[in-house]
C-alpha positions as CSV (number, residue, x, y, z in Angstrom):
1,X,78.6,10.6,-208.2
2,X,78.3,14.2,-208.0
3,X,81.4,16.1,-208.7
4,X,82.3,19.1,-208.3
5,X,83.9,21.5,-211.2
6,X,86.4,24.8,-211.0
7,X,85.6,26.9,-213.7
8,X,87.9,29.8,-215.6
9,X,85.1,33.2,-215.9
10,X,86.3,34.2,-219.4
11,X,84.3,37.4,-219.4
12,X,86.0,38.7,-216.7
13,X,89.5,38.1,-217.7
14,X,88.6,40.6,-220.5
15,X,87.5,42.7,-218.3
16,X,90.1,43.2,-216.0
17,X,92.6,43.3,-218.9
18,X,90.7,46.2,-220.4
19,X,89.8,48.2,-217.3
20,X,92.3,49.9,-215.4
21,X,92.0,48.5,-211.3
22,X,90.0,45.8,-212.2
23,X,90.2,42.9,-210.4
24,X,87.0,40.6,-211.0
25,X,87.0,36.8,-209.7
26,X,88.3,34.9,-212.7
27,X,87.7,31.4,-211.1
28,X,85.1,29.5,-209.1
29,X,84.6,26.1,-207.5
30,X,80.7,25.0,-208.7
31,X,79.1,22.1,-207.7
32,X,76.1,21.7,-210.6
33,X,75.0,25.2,-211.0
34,X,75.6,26.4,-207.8
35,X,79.1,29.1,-207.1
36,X,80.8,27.5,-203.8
37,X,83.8,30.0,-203.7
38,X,84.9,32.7,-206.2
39,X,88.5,33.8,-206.4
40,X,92.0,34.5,-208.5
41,X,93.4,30.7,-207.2
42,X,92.4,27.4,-206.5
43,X,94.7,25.0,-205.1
44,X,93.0,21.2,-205.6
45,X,94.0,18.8,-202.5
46,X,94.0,15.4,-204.7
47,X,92.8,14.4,-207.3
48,X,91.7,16.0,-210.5
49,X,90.8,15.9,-214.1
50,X,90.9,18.4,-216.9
51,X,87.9,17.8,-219.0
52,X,88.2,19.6,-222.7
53,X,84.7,18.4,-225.0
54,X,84.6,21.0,-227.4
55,X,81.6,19.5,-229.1
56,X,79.9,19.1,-225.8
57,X,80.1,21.5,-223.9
58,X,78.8,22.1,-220.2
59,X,75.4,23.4,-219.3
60,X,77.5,26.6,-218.8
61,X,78.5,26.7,-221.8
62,X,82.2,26.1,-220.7
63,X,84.4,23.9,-223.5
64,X,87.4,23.5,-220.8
65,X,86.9,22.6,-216.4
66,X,88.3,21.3,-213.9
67,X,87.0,18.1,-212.3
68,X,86.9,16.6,-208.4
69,X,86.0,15.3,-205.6
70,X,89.2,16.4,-203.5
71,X,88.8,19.8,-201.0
72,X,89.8,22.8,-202.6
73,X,91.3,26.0,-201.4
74,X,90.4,29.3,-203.1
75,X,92.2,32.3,-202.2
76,X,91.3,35.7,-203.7
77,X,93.0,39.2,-204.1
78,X,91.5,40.8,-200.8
79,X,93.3,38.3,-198.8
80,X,90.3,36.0,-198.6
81,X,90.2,32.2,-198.3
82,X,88.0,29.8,-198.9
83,X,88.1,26.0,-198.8
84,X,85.4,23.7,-200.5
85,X,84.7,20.8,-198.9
86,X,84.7,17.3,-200.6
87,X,80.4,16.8,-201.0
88,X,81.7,13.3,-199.0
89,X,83.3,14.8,-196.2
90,X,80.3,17.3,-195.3
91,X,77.8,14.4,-195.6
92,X,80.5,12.3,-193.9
93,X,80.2,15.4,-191.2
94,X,76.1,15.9,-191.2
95,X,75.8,12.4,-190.5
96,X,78.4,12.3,-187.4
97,X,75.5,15.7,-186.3
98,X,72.9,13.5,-187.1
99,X,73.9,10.4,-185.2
100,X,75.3,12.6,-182.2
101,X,72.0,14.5,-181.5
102,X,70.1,11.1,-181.8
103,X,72.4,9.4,-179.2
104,X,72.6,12.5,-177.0
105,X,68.5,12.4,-177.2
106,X,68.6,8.6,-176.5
107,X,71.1,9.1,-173.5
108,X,68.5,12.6,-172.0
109,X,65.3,10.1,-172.5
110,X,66.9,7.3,-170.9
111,X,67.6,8.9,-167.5
């Protein structure tokens, strides 16, 4: 089961405490190593899990995420929003594509 992660970007809190009209994305929604939406907020629509393993810590290097498979909204300081889709409810989606442009080729050859 592939989950996805939200992620606090450390760095750039310093930054943008030191640096006068700073405002650098401080969060992201990853799935592996992959950025799916950047932001200031992330509001999690169901379930989650707060992972802390110090002593083993991400590929990233993070000691502290944010697991789940629930859609996400992130919303940044520009006014943008973004939502991240569960992985299950875009393959749920693909497929419905999938099936729908098979039976829609089925239907045309059959005439």
């Amino acid at each position: 089961m592939i989950q996805r992660r939200e992620d606090v970007t450390r760095p750039n809190i310093g930054i943008n405490q030191r640096e006068e009209n700073t405002n650098l994305d401080v969060v992201s929604a990853k799935r592996g190593s992959k950025n799916l939406a950047t932001g200031h907020e992330i509001e999690i629509h169901g379930p989650c899990r707060i992972v802390y393993r110090p002593e083993k810590p991400h590929t990233c290097g993070a000691t502290v995420w944010i697991e789940t498979l629930a859609t996400a909204t992130v919303f940044d300081f520009d006014g943008s929003v973004y939502r991240v889709d569960s992985r299950w409810m875009w393959e749920e989606e693909e497929m419905w594509k999938i099936n729908k442009i098979n039976i829609d080729e089925l239907c045309s050859n059959s005439i």
